[in-house]
C-alpha positions as CSV (number, residue, x, y, z in Angstrom):
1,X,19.6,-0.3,-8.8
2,X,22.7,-2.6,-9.5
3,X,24.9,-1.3,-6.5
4,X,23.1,-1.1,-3.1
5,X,25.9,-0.6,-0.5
6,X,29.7,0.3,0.2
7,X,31.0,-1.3,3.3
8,X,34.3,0.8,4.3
9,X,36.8,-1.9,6.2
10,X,38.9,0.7,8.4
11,X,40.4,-1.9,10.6
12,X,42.1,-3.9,8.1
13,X,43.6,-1.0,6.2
14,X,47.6,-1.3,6.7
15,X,48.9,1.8,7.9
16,X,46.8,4.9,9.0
17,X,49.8,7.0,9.2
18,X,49.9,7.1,5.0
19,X,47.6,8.4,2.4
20,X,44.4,7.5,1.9
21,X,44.3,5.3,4.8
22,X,45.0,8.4,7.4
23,X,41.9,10.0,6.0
24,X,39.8,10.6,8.8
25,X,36.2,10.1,6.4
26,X,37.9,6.8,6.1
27,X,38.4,5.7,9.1
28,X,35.0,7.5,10.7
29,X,33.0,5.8,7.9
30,X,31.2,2.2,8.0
31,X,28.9,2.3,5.3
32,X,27.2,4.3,2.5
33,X,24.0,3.2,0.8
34,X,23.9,3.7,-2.8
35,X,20.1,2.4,-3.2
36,X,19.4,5.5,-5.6
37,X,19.9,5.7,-9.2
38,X,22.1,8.8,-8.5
39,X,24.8,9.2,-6.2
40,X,27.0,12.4,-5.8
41,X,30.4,13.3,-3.3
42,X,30.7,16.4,-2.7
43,X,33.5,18.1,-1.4
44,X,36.4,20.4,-1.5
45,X,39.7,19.1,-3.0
46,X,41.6,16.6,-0.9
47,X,38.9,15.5,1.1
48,X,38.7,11.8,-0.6
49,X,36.1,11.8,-2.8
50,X,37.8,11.2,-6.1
51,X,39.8,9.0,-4.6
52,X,37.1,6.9,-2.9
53,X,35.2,7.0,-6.5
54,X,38.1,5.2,-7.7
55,X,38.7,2.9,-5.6
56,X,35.0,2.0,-5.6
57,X,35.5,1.9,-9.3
58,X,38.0,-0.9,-9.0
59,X,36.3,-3.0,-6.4
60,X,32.9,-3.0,-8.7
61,X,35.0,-4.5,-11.2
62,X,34.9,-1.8,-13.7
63,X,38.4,-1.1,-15.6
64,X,40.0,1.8,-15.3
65,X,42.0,3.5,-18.8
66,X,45.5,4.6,-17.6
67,X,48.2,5.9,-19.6
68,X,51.1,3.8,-20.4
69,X,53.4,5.7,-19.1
70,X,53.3,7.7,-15.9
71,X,56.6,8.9,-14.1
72,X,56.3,10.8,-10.8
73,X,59.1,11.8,-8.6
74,X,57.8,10.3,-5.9
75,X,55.5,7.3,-5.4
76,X,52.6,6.1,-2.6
77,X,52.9,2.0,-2.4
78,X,49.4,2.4,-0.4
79,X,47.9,4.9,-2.6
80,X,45.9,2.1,-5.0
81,X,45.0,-0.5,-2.2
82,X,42.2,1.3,-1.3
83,X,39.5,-1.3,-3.1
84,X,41.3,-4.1,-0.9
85,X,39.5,-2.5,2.0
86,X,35.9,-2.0,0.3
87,X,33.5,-4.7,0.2
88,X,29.7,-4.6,-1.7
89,X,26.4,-5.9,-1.7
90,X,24.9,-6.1,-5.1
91,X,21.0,-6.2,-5.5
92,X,21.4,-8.7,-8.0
93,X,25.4,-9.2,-8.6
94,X,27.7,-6.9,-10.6
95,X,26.9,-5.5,-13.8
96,X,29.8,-3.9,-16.4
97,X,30.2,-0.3,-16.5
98,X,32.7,2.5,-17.2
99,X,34.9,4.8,-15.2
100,X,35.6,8.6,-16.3
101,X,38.2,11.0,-15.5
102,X,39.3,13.8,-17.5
103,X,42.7,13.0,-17.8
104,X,41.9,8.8,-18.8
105,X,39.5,10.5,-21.2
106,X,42.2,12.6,-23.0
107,X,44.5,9.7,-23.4
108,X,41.6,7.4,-24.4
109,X,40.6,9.8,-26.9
110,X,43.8,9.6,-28.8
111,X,44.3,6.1,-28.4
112,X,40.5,6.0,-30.2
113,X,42.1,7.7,-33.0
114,X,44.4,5.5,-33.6
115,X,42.4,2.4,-33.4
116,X,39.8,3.7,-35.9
117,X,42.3,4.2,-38.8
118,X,42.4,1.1,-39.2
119,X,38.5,0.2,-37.8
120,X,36.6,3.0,-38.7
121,X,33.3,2.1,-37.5
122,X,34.9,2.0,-33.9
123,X,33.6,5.6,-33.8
124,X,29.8,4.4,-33.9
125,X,30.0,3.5,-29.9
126,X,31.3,6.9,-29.2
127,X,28.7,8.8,-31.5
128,X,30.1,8.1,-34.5
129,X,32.4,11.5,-35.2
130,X,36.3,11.4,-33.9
131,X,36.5,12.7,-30.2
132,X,40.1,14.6,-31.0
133,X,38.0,16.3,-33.6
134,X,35.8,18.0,-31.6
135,X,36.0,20.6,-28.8
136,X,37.0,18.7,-25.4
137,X,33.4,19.4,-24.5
138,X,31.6,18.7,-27.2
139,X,33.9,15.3,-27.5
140,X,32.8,14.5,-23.7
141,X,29.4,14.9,-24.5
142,X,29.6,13.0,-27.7
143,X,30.9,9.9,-25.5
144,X,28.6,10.8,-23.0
145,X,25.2,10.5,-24.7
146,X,25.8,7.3,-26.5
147,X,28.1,5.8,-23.4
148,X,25.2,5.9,-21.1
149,X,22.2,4.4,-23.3
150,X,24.1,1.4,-22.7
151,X,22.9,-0.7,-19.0
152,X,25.3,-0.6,-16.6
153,X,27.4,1.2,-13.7
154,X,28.7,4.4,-14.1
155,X,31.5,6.3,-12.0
156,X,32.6,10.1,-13.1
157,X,35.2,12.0,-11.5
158,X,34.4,15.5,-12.1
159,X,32.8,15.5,-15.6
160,X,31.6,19.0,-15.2
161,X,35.8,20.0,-15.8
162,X,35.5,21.1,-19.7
163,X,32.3,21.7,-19.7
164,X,30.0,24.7,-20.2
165,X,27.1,25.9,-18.0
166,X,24.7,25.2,-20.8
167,X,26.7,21.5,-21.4
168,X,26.5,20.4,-17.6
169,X,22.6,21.4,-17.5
170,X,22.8,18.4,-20.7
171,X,24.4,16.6,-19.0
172,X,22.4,16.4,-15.6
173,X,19.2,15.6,-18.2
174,X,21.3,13.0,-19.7
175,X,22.3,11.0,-16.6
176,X,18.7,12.0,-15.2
177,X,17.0,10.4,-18.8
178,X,19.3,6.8,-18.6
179,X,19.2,6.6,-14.5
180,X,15.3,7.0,-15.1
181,X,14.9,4.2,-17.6
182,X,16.2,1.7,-15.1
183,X,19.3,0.6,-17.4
184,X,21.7,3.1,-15.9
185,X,22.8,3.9,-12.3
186,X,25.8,6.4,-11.6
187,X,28.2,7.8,-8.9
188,X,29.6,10.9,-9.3
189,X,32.1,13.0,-7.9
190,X,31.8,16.8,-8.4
191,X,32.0,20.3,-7.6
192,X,29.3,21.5,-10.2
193,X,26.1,22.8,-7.9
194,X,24.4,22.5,-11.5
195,X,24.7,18.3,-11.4
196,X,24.3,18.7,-7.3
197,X,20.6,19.6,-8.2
198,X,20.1,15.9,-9.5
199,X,16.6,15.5,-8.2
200,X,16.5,12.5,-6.1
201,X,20.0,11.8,-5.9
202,X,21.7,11.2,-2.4
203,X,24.8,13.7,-1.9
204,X,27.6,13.0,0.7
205,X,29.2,15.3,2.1
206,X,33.1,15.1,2.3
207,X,33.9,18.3,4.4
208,X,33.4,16.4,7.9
209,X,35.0,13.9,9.8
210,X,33.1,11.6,8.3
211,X,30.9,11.2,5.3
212,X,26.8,12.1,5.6
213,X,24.5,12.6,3.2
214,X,23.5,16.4,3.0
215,X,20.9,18.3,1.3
216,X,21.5,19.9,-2.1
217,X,21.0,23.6,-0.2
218,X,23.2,22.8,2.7
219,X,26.1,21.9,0.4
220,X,29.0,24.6,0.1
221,X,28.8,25.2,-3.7
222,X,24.7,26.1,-3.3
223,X,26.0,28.1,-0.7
224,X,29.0,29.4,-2.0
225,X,27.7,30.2,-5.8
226,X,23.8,31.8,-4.5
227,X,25.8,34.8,-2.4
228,X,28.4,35.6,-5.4
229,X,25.5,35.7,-8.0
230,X,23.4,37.9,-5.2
231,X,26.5,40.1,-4.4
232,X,30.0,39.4,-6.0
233,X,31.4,42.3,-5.1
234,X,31.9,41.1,-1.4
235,X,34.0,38.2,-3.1
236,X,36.2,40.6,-5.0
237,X,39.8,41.5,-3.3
238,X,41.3,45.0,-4.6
């Protein structure tokens, strides 16, 4: 595998009184080991896992697509210094890669358009038929599948988003196919217990003070989605 291992730097960050540094995973966490072709966070919303993805992302070097413009009300000076604080030990120095998020994808995707009026065969790296043309999932998987024949380091923030049942069980094959040709490794972030099942991945857990690797049955979604399929009427409030 390319990456090996994420050091987390908690005593340098700058102020653990502001997000993501008061995180307490952050702070209770030295060091993760990503010596498997497949490595999963999982967690409920909040707990850091997107946002330690990303930062991740950014110290491995990988760009990330952001729209050009993005106006918010109110703004976080710490909230993309994150990678500062992360250090990581190649097995045999950095690779290229990608980084995917819904949102970057839908902006990319249009911007793709564009770019192929006047370059057409731009299309062939993304499977060779316009993403905006598609369904959202059947444009994800388009980019997906030829994306990921490609060597390198892959990051995905929730792909599972816009995509069927049927579409994340191609998906988990997909990344499982690449990560087990040796060209491919990937770190994912998700809520989907259908990519959890990755046989052989590592999954971290998010839900504690810190982060630990947990077993695909002890993880809340296994949990959570085997008693509503064995009795959803006890989830149902009249």
């Amino acid at each position: 595998m390319f990456l090996k291992q994420v050091a987390i730097q908690s005593g340098t960050f700058p102020d653990t009184d502001v997000y993501p540094f008061c995180l307490s995973i952050l702070n209770q966490t030295e060091t993760l080991a990503c010596n498997q072709g497949i490595t999963l966070f999982s967690g409920e919303n909040g707990t850091g896992k997107s946002t330690l993805l990303k930062a991740l992302a950014i110290r491995c070097g990988i760009h990330i697509w952001e729209p050009e413009f993005q106006l918010r009300c109110e703004t976080n000076p710490h909230e993309k210094k994150l990678h500062r604080h992360l250090s990581v030990t190649w097995t045999q120095g950095p690779v290229p890669g990608s980084y995917f998020g819904s949102q970057n994808f839908s902006h990319f995707a249009r911007k793709l358009e564009e770019w192929a009026l006047t370059d057409r065969p731009m299309l062939d790296y993304f499977g060779g038929k316009s993403l905006i043309t598609q369904s959202h999932g059947q444009s994800l998987m388009s980019y997906f599948s030829s994306r990921y024949q490609r060597k390198g380091l892959y990051f995905l923030d929730e792909p599972e988003t816009a995509l069927s049942p049927r579409s994340q069980v191609a998906l988990l094959n997909l990344i499982l196919r690449e990560s087990g040709k040796g060209h491919a490794q990937f770190v994912i972030a998700t809520h989907s217990p259908i990519l959890l099942a990755c046989p052989d991945a590592v999954i971290y857990n998010f839900d504690g003070p810190k982060i630990e690797a947990i077993l695909y049955e002890d993880t809340d979604y296994y949990r959570l989605y085997k008693a509503f399929m064995t009795d959803p009427s006890s989830f149902i409030k009249r």
